[in-house]
N, C-alpha and C positions, 0 to 999 in steps of 0.2 A: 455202735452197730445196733443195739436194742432199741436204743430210740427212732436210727432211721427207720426199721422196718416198722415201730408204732408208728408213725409218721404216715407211713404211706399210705397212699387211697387204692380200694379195687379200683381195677379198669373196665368200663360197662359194661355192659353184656350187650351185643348187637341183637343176641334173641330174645328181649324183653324190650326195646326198645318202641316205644310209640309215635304209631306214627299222625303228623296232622292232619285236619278236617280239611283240609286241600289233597294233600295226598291220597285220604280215604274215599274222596270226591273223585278224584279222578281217576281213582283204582276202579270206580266201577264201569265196566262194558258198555252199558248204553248210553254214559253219558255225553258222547260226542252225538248219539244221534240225538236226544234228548235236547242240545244246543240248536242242530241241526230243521229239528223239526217246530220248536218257536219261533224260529228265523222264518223257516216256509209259510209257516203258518201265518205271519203278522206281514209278509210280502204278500200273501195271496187277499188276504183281509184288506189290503188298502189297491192292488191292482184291480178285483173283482169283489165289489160290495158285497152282491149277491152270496157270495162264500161265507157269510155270516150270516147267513136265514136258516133258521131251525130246518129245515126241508133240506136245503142243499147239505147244510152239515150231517142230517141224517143220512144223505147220499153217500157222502165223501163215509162217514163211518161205517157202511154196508161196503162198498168197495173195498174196505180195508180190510174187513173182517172176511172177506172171501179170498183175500191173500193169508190174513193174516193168523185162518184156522191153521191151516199148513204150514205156516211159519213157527208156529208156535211144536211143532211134531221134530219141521228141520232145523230150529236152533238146537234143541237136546241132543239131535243126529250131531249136528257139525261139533257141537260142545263137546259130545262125546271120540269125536275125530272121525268120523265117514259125513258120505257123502249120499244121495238118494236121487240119481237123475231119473225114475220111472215115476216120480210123484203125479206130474202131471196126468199123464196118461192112464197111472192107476184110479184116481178121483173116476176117471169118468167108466173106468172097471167096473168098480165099485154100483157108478149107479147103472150100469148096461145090465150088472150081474141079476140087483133089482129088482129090472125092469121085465129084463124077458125072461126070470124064471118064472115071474106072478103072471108073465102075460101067455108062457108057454103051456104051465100047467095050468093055469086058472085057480091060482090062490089067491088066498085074502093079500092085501098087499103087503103087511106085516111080516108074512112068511119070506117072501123075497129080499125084508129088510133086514133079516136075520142070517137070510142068504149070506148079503154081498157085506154083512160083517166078519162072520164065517172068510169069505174072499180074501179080502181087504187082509186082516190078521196074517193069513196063511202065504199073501204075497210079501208081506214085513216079514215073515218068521223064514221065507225061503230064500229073500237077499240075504239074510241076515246068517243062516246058518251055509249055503256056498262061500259069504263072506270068510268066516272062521273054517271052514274043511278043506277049502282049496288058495287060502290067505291070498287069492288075488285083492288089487284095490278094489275100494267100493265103486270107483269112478268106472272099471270096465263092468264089475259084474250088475250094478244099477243098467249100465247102458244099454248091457244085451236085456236085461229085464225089461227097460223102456221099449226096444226095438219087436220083440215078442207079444211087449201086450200091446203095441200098436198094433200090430198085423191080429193077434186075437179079438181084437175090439171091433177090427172091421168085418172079419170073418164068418165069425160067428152072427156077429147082426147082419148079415147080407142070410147067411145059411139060417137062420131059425125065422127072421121076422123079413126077411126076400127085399131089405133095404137097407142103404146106411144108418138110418134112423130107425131106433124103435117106436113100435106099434104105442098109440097113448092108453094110458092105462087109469085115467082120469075118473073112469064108472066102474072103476072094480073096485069089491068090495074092500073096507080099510082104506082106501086114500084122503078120502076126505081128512079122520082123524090122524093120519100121515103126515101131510101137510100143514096142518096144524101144531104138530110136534116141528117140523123139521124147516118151512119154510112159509110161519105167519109171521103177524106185525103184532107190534106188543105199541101202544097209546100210550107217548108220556109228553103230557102240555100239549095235546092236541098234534103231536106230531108223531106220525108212524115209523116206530125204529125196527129194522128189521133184526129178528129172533137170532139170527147168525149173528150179531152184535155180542149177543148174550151171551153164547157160546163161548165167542171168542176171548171174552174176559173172564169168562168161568175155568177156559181149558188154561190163561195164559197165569191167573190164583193159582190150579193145583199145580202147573207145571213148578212158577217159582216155587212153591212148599217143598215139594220133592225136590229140587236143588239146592235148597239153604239151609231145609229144616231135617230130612231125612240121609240115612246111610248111602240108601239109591244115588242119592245125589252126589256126594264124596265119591261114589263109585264111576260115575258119567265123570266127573271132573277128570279123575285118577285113568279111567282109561284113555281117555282124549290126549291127558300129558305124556305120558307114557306106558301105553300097555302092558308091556316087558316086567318095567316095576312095581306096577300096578298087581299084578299076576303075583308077584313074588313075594308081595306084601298080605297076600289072602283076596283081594280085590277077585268076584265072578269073572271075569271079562267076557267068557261067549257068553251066560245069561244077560251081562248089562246091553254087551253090544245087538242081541237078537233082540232083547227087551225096546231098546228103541227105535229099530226097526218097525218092531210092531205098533209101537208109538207110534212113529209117522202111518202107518196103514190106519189106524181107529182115527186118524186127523182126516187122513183121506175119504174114509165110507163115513163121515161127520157129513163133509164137504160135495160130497157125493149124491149122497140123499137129500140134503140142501137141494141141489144141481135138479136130483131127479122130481122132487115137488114142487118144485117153484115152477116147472114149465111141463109136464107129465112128459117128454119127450126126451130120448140123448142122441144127442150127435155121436156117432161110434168114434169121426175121426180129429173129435177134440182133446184138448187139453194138451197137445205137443206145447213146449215153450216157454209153460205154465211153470216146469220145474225151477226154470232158471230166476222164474221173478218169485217164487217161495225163497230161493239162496239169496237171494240180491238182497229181498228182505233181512234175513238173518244176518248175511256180513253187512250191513248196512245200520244194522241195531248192533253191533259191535263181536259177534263173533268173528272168531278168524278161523281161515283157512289152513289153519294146522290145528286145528281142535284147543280143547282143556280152557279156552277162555269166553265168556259170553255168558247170557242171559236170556231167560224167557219176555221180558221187560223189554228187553232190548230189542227181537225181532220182534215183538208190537208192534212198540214205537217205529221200525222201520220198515211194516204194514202198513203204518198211519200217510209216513211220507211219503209211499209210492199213491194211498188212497188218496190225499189231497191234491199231489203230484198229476195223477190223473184229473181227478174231475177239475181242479183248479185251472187246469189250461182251459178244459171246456169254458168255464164259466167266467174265464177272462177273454175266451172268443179268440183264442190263438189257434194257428195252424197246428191240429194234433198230430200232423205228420213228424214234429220235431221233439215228439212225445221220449223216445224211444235213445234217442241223443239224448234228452233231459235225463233220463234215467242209466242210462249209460255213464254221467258224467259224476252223478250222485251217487252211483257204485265207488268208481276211482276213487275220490274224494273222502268219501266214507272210510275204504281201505283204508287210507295213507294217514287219517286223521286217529282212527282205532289203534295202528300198530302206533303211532306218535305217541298216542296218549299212555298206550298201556308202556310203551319203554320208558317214558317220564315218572307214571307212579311207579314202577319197580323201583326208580332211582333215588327215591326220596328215601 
């Protein structure tokens, strides 16, 4: 008997068990768009030459980065497990708020930029906090928030500036160095990248830190998986879930005052639409639709393949009416290959 049991070996422990550089490969979120968006990319490089000229791909990367400032707000949202369908609508909030408070009182334009930050924050902090007081989904209480500042948007700019557009506010004081902040071109090799570019890699750096490097981060994951035990563990859950809330609003009035310098003018009854191609981004760079998995990386990169996705049909000189079908099709696709991948590396 004393020998068998010297004899005997432990039996492993599953929770120290390591796992392979294929497994850990494919545990991560974006790497199906990651495949996804090489593929697009080396298709569009051999149907339209042209897509490989420093200028065009300046193009295709300003396109992306005006998806993909708000992609980068709504992957943390959906990681965190809600949802934000007033995004669209609010961006252009944000730059109306702007626009005709500088143009109503006749401030420096600065002052209206501080406005519609002010705004923006307080429309995140008010989905955010009906969210947790009256625990309906985000999907209705976003909605009705979409449906309100649609009607506010146009409202108000018909009542203060007597049109659906506001009044240009192009020679008031501060725009010039406005513009310059929010919507110049920054010269590298002789090709103009636009500043939103910059943005967009600078906001998609802090996002990943705060999700891999800080507590916030564990805490977005933890509420996403399950709030319940999340909460029970010490997890904040109304500050995480109001917090990225407000996230996506400071994405929005980024995006916003982009909007409103680049052309000194806003359409009140823009930006309907807009919310669904921020989502599409995010599950398409591997978040899912039931929160706790995804990446900031991820809805980049699946910024990047609606920005090629677009300009690339132009520049291949395809009917862009089947724009929309194309991207419809890369949603699906994306789903079915995200939840594929993510059941595979659990299994390993």
């Amino acid at each position: 008997m004393t020998n068998t049991l010297t004899a005997a070996k432990p039996a492993a422990d599953d929770r120290v068990a390591t796992k392979s550089t294929l497994a850990k490969l494919l545990g991560r979120p974006e790497i199906g768009a990651l495949v996804g968006a090489v593929a697009l990319f080396a298709f569009f490089a051999v149907v339209a030459p042209v897509f490989l000229q420093p200028s065009s791909f300046a193009t295709v990367l300003y396109g992306a980065s005006t998806i993909g400032i708000m992609a980068v707000g709504v992957s943390l949202l959906m990681i965190g497990g809600e949802f934000d369908l007033s995004t669209g609508v609010a961006v252009i909030s944000s730059a109306l708020a702007a626009s005709l408070f500088s143009w109503y009182f006749t401030t420096n334009v600065w002052v209206g930029v501080i406005v519609a930050l002010l705004v923006s924050l307080s429309i995140g902090f008010i989905n955010g906090w009906i969210l947790i007081k009256t625990k309906l989904p985000s999907f209705i209480v976003t909605l009705a928030t979409f449906l309100m500042l649609t009607g506010l948007n146009l409202g108000l700019t018909r009542l203060i500036g007597g049109s659906v557009s506001t009044p240009s506010i192009a020679r008031m004081d501060g725009f010039d160095s406005a513009r310059a902040v929010f919507a110049s071109s920054v010269g590298i090799f002789g090709v103009d990248v636009k500043i939103t570019v910059f943005f967009w890699i600078g906001l998609v750096a802090v996002a990943s830190w705060i999700l891999l490097r800080t507590k916030v981060g564990n805490w977005i994951f933890a509420v996403g998986g399950d709030a319940n035990a999340a909460r029970a563990v010490g997890v904040p859950v109304v500050r995480t879930k109001i917090g990225l809330f407000m996230g996506v609003g400071l994405c929005g009035w980024l995006l916003g005052m982009h909007n409103l310098f680049a052309f000194d003018t806003v359409q009140s009854g823009e930006g309907v639409g807009n919310e669904f191609l921020y989502i599409i981004a995010a599950v398409i760079g591997g978040c899912l639709l039931t929160g706790g998995y995804g990446s900031a990386v991820g809805g980049a990169i699946g910024a990047f393949i609606f920005g090629m996705a677009n300009k690339g049909i132009v520049y291949a000189e395809w009917n862009p009416d089947w724009f929309k079908f194309f991207l419809g099709l890369m949603l699906l696709l994306a789903t079915i290959v995200n939840v594929a991948v993510k059941k595979r590396a659990e299994s390993k």
